[in-house]
C-alpha positions in Angstrom: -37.7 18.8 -18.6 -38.3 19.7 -22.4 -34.8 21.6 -21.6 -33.4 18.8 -20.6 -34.3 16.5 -23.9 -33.3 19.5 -26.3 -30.2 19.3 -24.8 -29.6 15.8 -25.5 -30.7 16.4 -29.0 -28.4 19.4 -29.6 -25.7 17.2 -29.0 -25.6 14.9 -31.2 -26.5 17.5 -34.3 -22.5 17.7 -34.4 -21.5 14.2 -33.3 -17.9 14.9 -33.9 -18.1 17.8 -31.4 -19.7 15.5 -29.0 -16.9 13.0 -29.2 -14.1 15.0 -28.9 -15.4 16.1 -25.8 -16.6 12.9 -24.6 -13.3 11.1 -25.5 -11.1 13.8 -23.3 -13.4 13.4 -19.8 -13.5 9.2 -21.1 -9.8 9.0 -21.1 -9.1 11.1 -18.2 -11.4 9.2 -16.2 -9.5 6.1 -17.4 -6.0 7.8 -17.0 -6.7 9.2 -13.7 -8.0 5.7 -12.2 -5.2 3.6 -13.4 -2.5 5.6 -12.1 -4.0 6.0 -8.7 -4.9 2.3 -8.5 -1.2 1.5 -9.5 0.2 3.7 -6.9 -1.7 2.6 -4.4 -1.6 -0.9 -5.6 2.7 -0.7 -5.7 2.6 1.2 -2.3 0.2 -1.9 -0.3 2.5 -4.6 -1.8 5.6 -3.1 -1.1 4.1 -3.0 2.8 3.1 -6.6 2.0 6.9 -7.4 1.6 8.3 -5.5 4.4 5.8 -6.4 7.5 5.7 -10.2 5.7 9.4 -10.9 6.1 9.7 -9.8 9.8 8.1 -6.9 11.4 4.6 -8.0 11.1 1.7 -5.7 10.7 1.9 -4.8 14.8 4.3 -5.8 17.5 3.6 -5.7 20.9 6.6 -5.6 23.7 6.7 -5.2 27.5 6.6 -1.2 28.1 10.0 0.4 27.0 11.4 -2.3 25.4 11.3 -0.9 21.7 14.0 2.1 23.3 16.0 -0.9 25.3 15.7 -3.8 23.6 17.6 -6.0 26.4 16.2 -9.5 27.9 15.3 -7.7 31.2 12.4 -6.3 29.3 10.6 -9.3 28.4 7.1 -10.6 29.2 5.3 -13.6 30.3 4.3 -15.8 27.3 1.1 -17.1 28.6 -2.1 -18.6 27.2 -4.7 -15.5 28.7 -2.3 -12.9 27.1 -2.4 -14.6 24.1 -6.3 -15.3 24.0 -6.6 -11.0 25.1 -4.8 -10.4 21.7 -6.8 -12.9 19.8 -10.2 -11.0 20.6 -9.7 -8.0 18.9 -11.1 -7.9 15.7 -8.9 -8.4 12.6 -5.9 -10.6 14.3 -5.5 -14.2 12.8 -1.8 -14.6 13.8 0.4 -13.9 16.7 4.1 -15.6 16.3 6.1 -15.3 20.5 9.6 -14.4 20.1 12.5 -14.2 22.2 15.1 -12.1 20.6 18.3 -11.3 21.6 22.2 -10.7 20.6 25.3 -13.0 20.3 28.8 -13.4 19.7 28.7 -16.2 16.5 31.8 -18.1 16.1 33.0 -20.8 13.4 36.9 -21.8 12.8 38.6 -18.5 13.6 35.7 -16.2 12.5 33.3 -14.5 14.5 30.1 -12.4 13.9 27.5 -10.1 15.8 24.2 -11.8 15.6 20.7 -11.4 16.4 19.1 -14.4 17.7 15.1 -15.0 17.0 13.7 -18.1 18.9 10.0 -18.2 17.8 7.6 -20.6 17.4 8.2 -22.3 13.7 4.6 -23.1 12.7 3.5 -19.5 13.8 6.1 -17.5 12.3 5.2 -18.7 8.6 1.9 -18.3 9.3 2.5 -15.1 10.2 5.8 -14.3 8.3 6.1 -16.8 5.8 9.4 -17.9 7.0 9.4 -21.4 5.2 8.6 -19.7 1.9 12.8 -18.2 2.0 14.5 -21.7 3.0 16.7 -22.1 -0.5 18.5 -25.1 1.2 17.8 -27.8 4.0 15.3 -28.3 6.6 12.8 -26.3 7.9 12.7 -26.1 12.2 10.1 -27.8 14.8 8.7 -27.1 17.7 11.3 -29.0 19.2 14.1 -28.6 16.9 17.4 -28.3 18.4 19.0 -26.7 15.2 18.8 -23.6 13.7 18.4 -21.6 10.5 21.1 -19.1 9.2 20.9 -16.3 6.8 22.4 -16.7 3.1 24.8 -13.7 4.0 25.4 -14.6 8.0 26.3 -17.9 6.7 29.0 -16.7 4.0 30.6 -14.3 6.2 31.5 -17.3 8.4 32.2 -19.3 6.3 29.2 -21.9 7.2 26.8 -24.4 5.2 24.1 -27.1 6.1 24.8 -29.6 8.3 27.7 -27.6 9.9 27.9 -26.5 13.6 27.9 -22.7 14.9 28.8 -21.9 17.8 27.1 -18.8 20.3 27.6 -17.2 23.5 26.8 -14.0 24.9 24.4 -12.7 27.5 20.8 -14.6 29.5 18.5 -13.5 31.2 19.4 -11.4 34.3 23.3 -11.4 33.4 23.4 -15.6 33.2 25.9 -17.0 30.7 24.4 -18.0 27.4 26.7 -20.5 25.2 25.7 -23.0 23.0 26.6 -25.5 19.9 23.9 -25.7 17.1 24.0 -27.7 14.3 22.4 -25.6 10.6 19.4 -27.3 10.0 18.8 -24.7 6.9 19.7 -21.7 4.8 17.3 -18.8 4.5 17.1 -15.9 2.2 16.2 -11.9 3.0 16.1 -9.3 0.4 17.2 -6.7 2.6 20.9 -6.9 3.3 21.3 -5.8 6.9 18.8 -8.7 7.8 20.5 -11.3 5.7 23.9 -10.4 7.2 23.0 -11.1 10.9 19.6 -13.0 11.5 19.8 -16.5 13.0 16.2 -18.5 13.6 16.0 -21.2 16.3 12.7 -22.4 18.3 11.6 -20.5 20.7 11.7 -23.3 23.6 16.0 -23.7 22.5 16.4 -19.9 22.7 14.5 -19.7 25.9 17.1 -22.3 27.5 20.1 -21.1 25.5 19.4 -17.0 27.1 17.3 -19.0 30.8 14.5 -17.4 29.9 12.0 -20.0 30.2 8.2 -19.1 29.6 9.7 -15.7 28.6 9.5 -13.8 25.2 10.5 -10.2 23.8 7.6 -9.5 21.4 4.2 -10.8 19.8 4.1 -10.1 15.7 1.1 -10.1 14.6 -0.9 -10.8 11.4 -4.3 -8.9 10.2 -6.9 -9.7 8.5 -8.0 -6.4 6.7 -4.2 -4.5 6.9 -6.7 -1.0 6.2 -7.9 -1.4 9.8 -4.2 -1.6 11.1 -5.0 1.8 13.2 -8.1 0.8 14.7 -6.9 -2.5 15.5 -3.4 -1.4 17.4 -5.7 1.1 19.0 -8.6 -1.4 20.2 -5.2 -3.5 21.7 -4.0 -0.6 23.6 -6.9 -0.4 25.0 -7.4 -4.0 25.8 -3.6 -4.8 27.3 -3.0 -3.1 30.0 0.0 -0.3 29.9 2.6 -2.6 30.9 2.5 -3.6 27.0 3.4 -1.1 23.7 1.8 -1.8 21.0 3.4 -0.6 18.3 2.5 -0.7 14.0 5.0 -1.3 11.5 4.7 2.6 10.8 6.1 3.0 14.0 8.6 0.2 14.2 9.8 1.8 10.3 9.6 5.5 10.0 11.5 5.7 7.1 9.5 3.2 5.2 6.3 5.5 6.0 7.7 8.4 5.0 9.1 6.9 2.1 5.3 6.2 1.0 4.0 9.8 2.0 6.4 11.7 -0.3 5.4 9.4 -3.0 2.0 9.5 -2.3 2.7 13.4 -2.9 3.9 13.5 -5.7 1.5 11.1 -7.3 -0.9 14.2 -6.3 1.0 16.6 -7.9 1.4 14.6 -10.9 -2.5 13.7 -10.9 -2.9 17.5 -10.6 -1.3 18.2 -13.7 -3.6 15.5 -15.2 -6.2 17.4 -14.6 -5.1 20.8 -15.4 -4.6 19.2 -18.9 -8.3 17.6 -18.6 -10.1 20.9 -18.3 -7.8 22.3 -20.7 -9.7 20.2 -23.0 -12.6 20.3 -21.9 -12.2 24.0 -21.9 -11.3 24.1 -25.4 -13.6 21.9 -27.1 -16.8 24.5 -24.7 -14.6 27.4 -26.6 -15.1 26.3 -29.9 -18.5 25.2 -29.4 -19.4 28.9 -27.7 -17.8 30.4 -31.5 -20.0 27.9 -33.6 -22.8 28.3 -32.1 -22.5 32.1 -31.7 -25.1 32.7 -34.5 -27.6 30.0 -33.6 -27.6 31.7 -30.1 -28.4 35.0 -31.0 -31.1 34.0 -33.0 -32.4 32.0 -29.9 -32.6 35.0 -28.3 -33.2 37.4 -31.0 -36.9 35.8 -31.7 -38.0 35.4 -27.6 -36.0 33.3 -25.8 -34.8 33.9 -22.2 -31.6 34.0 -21.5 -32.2 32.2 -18.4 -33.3 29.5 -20.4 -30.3 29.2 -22.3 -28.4 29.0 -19.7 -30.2 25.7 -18.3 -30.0 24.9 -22.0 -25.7 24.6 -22.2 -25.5 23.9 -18.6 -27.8 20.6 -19.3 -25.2 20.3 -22.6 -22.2 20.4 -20.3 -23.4 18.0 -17.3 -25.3 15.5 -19.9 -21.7 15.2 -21.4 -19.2 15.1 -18.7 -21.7 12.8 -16.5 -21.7 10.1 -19.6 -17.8 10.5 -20.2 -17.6 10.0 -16.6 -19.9 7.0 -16.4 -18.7 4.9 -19.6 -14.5 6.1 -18.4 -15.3 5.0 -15.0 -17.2 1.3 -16.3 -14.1 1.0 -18.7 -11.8 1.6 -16.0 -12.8 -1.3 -14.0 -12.2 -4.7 -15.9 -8.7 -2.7 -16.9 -7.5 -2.2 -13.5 -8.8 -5.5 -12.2 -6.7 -7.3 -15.2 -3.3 -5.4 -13.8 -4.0 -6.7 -10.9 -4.5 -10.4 -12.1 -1.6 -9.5 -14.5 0.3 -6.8 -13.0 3.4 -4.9 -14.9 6.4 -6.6 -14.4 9.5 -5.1 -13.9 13.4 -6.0 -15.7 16.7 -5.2 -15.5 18.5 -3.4 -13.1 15.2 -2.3 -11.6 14.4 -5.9 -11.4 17.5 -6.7 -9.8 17.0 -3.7 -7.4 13.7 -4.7 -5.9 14.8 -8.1 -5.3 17.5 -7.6 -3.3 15.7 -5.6 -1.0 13.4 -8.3 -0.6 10.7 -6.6 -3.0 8.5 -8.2 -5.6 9.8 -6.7 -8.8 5.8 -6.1 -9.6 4.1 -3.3 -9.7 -0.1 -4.5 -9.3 -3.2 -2.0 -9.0 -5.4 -1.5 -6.0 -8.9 -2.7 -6.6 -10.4 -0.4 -4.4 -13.9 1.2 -5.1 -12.8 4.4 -3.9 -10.7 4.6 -6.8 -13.0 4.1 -9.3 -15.8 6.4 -7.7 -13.9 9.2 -7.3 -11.7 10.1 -9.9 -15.1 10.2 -11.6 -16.4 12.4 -9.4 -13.3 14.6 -9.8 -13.1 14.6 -13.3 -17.4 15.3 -12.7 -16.9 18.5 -11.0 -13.8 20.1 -13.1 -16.3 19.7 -16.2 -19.5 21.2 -14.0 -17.1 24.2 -13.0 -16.1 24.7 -16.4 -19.9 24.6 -17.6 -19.5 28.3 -16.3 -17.8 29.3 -19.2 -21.1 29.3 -21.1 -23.4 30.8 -18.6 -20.9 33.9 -18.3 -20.9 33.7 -22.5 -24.6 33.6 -23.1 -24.6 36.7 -19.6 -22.9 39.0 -22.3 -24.7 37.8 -25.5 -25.6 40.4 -27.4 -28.0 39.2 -30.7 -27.4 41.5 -33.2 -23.5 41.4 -33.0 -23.6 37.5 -32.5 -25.5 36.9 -35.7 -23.3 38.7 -37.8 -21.2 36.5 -40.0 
């Protein structure tokens, strides 16, 4: 223990020495946290946007019907299905739709569209639906109108109050044809959405396709969206397997993979970081090994064991990486929890980018313990391997040839 405090004491005989090293593990602990809690943080939002707008957190479909998406591959809408999903932990929102192609007509121009009748009240909670409406009326329960898309609406040519026409395919090959009046305009950032997606309730799409009491899919909303495995999982194992249950990493590859690489090179770049840390940290021991030179070979020159030396630097070395690491890591924390009260907003073009596809032109940090905890831990165990340094110095000491000046 007397090791222990004569470390302490040595140093602080040359403060300046003490602080330079201090200030490299402090700020790398700093660095290291905010850029890991920003990626992650940018990453979880820009999942927030996509499964917000429409494909929910999970979906789950009649088995098959994600590879044939047709109206003979729906499922019962019914109150102990619904109650089945309910009970497994983490699900506070189902919205039951019925979706389904058809031909869009108005004057002399006609569209492609895909036809959601859900359940209005559901769908924002789960969706947020009502939060796009930039003009006119949100839907009912019993609503006989429907909402169009900013872009579907411009292609044909079509504003509130004015009447669409649709007609393609029901349920079982029955004619579906209909005359809706636009009860609202919505927006979607992404383009291919905003170009073809028309919302009506879910009772007028079931007559308009004769699919009563039928729907295509369950979207559902969670709770904690870390447990999104567990809880698709625990569903699979609760439906039985006439039902797929499928996450938004399934329904959206691309998006996934899109994360993954990034989340790579975040690594790399974080790798680099700390290449650079012990660096530092490797200098500032190198400097202090050729200044102390002469006061360790009179150590051991009058008695001393070198195996108490050795405690003696290691003690140094893990008494100043562990405070660095402690003070960089309590530092870190009411910073990273302010970018994420206040995150860093983005302009211009790259501004205009994330909007369009529906994006929050924001980039917050992730609050997650984790974070803090261990890039401390990391930048802990660079400066204990690098304590090694010393041990190997003070291994081929030799007194007489160190004490000469």
């Amino acid at each position: 223990m007397w090791l222990v405090r004569l470390a302490w004491l040595n140093l602080w005989r040359n403060k300046n020495r003490t602080l330079i090293s201090m200030a490299a593990v402090f700020f790398a602990v700093v660095l290291s946290t905010v850029l890991t809690a920003l990626s992650d943080g940018a990453f979880d939002n820009m999942v927030k946007n996509v499964v917000s707008y429409y494909t929910g957190y999970i979906q789950i479909h009649r088995q098959g019907y994600w590879d044939d998406q047709t109206l003979e591959n729906t499922i019962l809408n019914t109150q102990p299905l619904q109650d089945s999903i309910y009970s497994a932990p983490g699900v506070i929102e189902l919205a039951p739709r019925l979706e389904s192609f058809s031909l869009a007509a108005s004057g002399d121009v006609t569209r492609g569209v895909l036809v959601v009748g859900t359940d209005p009240e559901k769908e924002n909670l789960a969706t947020g639906l009502k939060s796009k409406l930039t003009q006119g009326k949100y839907l009912d329960s019993q609503s006989n109108e429907v909402l169009l898309c900013e872009g579907l609406a411009k292609r044909l040519n079509l504003n509130v109050g004015d009447t669409i026409l649709l007609i393609g395919q029901g349920y079982h090959g029955a004619t579906a044809a209909g005359k809706y009046a636009v009860s609202g305009l919505i927006h979607y950032g992404a383009p291919d959405l905003n170009d073809r997606m028309l919302f009506m309730s879910l009772n007028e799409a079931q007559h308009l396709y004769s699919a009563e009491g039928l729907i295509t899919t369950y979207v559902l909303l969670l709770d904690q969206s870390e447990e999104l495995n567990e809880t698709a999982s625990l569903l699979r194992k609760l439906l039985s397997s006439r039902y797929e249950v499928m996450t938004w990493e399934e329904i959206m590859p691309e998006l996934k993979q899109h994360i993954d690489t990034d989340t790579g090179n975040s690594k790399i770049f974080l790798g680099f970081l700390y290449v650079l840390v012990a660096m530092g940290i490797f200098g500032t021991m190198l400097m202090m090994m050729i200044e102390r030179s002469y006061e360790l070979g009179m150590l051991l020159a009058i008695g001393m064991k070198k195996y108490k030396m050795i405690i003696l630097l290691v003690s140094e070395s893990i008494l100043t990486v562990m405070v660095s690491c402690l003070i960089g890591m309590i530092c870190s924390i009411p910073l990273v929890y302010y970018l994420n009260i206040h995150p860093i907003r983005l302009t211009g073009e790259l501004e205009k980018t994330y909007e369009r596809f529906g994006f929050e032109a924001i980039l917050p940090t992730s609050t997650e313990a984790e974070h803090f905890i261990w890039q401390a831990i990391v930048v802990f165990c660079i400066g204990l391997f690098l304590s090694f340094y010393p041990v190997w110095r003070v291994i081929r000491l030799d007194p007489v040839t160190s004490m000469k000046r």
